[in-house]
ROLO-983263 format. One record per atom (N, C-alpha, C, O): residue number from 1; residue in three letters; atom name; x, y, z. Coordinates in steps of 0.05 Angstrom, whole numbers, plus 5000, padded with zeros to 4 digits. Example, Ala and Ser with C-alpha at 12.3 -4.5 7.8 and 13.67 -1.06 7.14 Angstrom:
# ROLO-983263
PT  num  residuo  atomo  east  north    up
PT    1      ALA      N  5264   4886  5156
PT    1      ALA     CA  5246   4910  5156
PT    1      ALA      C  5264   4934  5156
PT    1      ALA      O  5285   4934  5169
PT    2      SER      N  5257   4955  5142
PT    2      SER     CA  5273   4979  5143
PT    2      SER      C  5258   5001  5157
PT    2      SER      O  5268   5023  5161
# end
This chain:
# ROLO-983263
PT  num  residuo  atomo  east  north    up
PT    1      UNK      N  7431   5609  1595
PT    1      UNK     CA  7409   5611  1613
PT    1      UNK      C  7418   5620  1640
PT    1      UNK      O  7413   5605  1660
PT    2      UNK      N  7434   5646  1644
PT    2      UNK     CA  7437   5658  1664
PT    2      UNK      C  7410   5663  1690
PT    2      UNK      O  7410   5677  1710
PT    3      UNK      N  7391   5649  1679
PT    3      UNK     CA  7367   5667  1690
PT    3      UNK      C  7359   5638  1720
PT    3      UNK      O  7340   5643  1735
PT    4      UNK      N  7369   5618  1723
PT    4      UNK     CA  7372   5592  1738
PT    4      UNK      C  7394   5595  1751
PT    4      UNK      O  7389   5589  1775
PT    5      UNK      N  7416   5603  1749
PT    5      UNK     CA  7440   5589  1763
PT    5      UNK      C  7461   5617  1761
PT    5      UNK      O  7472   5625  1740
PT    6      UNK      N  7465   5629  1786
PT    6      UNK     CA  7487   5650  1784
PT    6      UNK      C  7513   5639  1794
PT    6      UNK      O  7517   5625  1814
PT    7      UNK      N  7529   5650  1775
PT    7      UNK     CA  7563   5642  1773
PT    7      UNK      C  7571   5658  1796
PT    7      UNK      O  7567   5681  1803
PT    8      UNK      N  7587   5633  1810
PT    8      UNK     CA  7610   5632  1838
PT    8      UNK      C  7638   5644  1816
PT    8      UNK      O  7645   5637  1794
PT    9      UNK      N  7647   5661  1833
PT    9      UNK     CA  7673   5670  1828
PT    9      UNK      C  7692   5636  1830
PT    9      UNK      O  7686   5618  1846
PT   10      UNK      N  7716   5633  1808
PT   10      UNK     CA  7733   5620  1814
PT   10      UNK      C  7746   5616  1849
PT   10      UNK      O  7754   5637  1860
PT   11      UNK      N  7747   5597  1859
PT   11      UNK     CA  7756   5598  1892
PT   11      UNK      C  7795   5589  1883
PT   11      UNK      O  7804   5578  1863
PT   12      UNK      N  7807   5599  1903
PT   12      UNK     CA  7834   5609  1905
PT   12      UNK      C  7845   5577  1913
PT   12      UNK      O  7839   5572  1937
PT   13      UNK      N  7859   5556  1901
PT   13      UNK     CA  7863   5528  1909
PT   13      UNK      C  7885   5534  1896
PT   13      UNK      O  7888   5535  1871
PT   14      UNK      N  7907   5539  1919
PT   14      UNK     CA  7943   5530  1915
PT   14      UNK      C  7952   5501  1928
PT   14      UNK      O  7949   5492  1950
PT   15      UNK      N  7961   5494  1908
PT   15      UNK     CA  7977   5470  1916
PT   15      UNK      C  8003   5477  1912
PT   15      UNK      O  8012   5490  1893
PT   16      UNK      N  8023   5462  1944
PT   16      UNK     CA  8039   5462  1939
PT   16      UNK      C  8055   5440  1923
PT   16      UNK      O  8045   5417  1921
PT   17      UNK      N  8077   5446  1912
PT   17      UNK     CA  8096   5442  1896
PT   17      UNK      C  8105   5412  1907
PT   17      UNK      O  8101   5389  1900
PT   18      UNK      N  8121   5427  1926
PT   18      UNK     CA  8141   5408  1947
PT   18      UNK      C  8140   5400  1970
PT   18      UNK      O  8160   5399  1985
PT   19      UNK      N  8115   5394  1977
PT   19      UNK     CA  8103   5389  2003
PT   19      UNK      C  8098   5351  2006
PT   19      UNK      O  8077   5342  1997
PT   20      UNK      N  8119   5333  2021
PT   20      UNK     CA  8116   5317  2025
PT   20      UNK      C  8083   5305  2039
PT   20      UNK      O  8090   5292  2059
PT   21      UNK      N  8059   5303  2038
PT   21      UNK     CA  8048   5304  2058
PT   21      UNK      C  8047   5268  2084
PT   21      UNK      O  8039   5264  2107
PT   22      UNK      N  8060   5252  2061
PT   22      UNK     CA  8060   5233  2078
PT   22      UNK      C  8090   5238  2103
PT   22      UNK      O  8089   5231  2127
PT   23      UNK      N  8106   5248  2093
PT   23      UNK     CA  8125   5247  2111
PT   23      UNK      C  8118   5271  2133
PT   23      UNK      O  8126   5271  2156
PT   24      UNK      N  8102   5290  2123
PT   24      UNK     CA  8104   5309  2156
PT   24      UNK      C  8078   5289  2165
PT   24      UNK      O  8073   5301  2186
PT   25      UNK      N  8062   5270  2165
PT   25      UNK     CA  8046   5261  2180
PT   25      UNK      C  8061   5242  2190
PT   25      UNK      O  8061   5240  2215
PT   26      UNK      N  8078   5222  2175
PT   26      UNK     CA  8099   5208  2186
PT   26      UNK      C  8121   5219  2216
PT   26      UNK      O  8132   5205  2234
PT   27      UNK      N  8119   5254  2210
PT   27      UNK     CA  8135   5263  2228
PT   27      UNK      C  8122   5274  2256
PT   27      UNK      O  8135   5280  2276
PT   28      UNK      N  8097   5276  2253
PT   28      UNK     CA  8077   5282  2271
PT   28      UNK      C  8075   5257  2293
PT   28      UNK      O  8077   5255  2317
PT   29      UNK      N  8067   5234  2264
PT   29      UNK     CA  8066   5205  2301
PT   29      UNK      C  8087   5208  2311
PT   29      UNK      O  8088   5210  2335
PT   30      UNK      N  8122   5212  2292
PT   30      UNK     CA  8141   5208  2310
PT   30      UNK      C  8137   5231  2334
PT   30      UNK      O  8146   5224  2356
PT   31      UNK      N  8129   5248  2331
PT   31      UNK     CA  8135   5270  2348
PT   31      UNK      C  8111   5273  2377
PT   31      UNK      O  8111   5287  2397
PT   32      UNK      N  8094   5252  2368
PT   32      UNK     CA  8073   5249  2393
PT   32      UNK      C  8079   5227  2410
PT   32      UNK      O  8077   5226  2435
PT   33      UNK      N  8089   5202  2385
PT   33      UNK     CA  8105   5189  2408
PT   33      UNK      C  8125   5197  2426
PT   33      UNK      O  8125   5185  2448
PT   34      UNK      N  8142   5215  2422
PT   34      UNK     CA  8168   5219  2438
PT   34      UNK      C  8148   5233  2457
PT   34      UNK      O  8153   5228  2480
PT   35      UNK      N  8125   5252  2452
PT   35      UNK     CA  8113   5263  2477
PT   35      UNK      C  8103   5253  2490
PT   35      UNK      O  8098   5265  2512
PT   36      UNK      N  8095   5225  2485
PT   36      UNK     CA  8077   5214  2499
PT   36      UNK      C  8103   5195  2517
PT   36      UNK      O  8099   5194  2542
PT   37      UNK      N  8123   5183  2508
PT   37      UNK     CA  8146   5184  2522
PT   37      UNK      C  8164   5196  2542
PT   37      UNK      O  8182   5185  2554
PT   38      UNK      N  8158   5219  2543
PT   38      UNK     CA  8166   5244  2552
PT   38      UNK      C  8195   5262  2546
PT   38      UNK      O  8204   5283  2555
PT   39      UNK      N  8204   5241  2526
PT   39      UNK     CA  8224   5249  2507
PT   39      UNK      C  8226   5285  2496
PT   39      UNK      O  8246   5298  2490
PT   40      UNK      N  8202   5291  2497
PT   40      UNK     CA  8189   5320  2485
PT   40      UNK      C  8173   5331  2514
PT   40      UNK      O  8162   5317  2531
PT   41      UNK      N  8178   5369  2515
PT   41      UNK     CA  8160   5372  2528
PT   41      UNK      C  8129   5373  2515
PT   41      UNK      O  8123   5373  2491
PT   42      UNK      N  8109   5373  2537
PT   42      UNK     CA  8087   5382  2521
PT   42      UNK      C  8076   5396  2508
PT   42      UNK      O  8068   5416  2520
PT   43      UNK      N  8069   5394  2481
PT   43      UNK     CA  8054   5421  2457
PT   43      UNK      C  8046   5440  2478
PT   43      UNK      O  8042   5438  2503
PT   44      UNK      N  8046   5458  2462
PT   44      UNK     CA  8032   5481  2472
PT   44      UNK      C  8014   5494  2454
PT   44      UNK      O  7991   5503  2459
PT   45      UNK      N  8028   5492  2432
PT   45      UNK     CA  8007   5511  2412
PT   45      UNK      C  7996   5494  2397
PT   45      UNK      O  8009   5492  2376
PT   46      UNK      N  7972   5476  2397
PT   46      UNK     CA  7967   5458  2380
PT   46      UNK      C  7942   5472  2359
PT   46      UNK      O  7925   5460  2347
PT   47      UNK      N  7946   5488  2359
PT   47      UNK     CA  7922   5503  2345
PT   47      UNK      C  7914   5484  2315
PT   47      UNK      O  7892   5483  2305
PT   48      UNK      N  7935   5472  2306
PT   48      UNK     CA  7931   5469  2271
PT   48      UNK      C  7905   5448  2276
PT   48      UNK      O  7882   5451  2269
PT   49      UNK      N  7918   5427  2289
PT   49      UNK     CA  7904   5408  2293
PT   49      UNK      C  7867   5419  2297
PT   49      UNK      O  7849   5417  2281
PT   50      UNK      N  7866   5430  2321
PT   50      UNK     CA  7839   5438  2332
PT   50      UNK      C  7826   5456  2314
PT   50      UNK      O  7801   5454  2316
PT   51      UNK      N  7837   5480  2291
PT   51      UNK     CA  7826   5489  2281
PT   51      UNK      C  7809   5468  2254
PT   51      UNK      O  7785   5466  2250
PT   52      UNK      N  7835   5450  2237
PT   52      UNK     CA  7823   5446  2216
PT   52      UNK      C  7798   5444  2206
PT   52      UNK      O  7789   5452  2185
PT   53      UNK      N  7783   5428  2231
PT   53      UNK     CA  7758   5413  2218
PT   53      UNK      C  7729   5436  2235
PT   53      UNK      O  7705   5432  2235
PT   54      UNK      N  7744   5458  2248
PT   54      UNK     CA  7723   5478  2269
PT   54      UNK      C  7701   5492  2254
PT   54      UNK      O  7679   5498  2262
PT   55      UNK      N  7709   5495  2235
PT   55      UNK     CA  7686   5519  2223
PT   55      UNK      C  7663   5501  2205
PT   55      UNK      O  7639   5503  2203
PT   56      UNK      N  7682   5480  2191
PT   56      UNK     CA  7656   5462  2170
PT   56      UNK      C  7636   5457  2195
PT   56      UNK      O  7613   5456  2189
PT   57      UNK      N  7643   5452  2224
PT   57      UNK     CA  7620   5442  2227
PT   57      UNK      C  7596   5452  2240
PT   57      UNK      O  7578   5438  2250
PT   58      UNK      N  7597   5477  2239
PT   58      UNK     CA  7584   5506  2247
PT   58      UNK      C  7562   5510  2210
PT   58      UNK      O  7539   5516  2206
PT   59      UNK      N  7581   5505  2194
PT   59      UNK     CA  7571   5513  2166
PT   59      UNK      C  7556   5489  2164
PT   59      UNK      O  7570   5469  2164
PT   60      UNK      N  7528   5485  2162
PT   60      UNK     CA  7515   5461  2161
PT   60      UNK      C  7502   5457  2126
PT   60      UNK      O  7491   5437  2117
PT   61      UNK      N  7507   5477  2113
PT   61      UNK     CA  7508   5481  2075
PT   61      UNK      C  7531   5467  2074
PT   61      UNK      O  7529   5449  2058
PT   62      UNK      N  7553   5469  2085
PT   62      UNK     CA  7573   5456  2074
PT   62      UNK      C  7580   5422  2064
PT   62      UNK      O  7588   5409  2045
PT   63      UNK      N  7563   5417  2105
PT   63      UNK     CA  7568   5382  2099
PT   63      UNK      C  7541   5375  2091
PT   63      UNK      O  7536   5352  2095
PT   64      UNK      N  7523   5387  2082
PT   64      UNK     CA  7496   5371  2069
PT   64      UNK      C  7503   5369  2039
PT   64      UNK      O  7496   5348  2028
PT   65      UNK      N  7520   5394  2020
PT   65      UNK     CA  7533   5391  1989
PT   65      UNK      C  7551   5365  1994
PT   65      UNK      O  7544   5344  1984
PT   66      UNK      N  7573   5367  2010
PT   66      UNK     CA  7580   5350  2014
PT   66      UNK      C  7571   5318  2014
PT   66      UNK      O  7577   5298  2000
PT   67      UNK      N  7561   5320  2025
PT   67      UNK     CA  7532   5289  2034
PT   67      UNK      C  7528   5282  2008
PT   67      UNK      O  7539   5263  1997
PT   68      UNK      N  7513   5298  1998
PT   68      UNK     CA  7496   5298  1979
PT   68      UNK      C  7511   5298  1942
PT   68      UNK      O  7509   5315  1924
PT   69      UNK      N  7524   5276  1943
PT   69      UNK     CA  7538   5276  1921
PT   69      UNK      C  7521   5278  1889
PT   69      UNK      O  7521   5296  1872
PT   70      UNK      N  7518   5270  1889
PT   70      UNK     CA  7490   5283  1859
PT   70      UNK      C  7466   5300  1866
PT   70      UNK      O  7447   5294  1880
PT   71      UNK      N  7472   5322  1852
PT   71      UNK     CA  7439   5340  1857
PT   71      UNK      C  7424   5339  1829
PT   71      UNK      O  7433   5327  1809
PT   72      UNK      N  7407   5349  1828
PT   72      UNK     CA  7389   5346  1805
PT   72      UNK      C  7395   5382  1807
PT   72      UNK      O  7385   5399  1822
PT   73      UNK      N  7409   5384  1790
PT   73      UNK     CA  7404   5418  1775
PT   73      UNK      C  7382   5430  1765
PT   73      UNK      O  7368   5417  1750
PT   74      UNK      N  7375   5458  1774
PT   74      UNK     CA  7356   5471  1758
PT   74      UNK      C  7342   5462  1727
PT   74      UNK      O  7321   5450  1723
PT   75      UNK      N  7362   5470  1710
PT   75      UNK     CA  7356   5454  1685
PT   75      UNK      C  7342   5430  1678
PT   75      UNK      O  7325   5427  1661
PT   76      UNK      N  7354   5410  1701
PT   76      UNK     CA  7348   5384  1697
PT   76      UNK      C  7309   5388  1709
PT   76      UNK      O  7289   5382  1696
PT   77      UNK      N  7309   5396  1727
PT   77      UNK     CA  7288   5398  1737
PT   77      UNK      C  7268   5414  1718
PT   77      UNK      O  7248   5400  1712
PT   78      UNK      N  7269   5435  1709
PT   78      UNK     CA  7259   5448  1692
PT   78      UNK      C  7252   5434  1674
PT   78      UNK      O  7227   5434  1670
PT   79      UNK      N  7267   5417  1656
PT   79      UNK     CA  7260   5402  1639
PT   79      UNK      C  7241   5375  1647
PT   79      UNK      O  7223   5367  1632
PT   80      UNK      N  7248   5361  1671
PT   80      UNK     CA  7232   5344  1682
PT   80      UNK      C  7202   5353  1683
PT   80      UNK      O  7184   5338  1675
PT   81      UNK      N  7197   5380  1693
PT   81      UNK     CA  7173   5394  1694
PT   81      UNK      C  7160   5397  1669
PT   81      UNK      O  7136   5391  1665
PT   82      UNK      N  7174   5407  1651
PT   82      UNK     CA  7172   5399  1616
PT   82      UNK      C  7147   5375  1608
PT   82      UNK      O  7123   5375  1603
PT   83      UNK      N  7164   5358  1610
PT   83      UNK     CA  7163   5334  1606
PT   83      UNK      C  7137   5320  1621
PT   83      UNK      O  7119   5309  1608
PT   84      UNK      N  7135   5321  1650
PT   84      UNK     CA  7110   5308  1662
PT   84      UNK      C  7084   5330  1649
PT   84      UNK      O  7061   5322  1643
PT   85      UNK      N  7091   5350  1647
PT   85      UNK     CA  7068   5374  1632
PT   85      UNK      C  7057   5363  1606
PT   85      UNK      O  7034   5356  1602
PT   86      UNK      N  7077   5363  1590
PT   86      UNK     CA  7069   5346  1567
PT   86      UNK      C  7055   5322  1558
PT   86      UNK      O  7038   5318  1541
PT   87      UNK      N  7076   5301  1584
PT   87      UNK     CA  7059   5273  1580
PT   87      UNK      C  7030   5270  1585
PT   87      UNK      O  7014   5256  1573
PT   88      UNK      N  7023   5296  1615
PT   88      UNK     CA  6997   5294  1624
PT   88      UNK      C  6972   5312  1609
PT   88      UNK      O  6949   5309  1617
PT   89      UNK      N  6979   5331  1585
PT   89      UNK     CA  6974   5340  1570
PT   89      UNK      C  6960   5320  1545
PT   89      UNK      O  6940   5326  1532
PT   90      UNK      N  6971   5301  1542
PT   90      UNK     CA  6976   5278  1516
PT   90      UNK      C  6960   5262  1528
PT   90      UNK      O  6943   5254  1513
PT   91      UNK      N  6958   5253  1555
PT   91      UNK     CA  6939   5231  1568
PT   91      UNK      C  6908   5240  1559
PT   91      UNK      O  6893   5232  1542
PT   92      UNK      N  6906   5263  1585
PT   92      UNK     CA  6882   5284  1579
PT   92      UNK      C  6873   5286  1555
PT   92      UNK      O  6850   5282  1548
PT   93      UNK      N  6888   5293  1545
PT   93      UNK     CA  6872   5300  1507
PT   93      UNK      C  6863   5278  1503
PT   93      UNK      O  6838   5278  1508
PT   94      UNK      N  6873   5250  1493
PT   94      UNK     CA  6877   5228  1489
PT   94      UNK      C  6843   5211  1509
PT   94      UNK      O  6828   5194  1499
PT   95      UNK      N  6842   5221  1530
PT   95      UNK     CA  6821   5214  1545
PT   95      UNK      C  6800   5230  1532
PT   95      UNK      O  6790   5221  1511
PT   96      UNK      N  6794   5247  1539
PT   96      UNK     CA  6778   5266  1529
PT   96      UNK      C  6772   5265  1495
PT   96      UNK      O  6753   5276  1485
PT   97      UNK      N  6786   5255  1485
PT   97      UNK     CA  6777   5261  1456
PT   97      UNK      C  6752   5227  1451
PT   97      UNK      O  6735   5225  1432
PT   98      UNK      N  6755   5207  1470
PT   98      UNK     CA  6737   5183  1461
PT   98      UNK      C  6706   5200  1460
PT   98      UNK      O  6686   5188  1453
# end
């Protein structure tokens, strides 16, 4: 039933291999503490940080799928529509026929 729901290309999700992620966050407090110490000069390029979370929140489709952890699919709906058609079909008759 291609005629409801058009197919998303596969999306491109690499994981790496060998990527500690607790230890580079481990290595990040160390490294804000010593800045905040003055042990370190100050960042300059902090871009990673400020980018990550910049664009989801411009995309407002994004965090409502998000949000919205169960949807009721086409199908499901379709068939729901089915179904109340029918029952109210069966009432009606059922009335009408005394």
């Amino acid at each position: 039933m291609g005629m409801f729901k058009t197919r998303e290309p596969r999306r491109f999700n690499h994981k790496y291999i060998f990527v500690d992620e607790r230890k580079e966050k481990l290595d990040r407090i160390v490294e804000n503490a010593k800045r905040d110490l003055g042990m370190l000069p100050p960042e300059e390029g902090g871009y990673r940080e400020r980018l990550q979370g910049a664009f989801l929140s411009d995309a407002s489709h994004v965090s409502r799928r998000k949000a919205n952890g169960t949807r009721v699919t086409t199908r499901v709906a379709v068939a729901g529509l089915f179904v109340c058609v029918f029952l109210l079909y069966y009432l009606l008759r059922g009335v009408l026929s005394f």
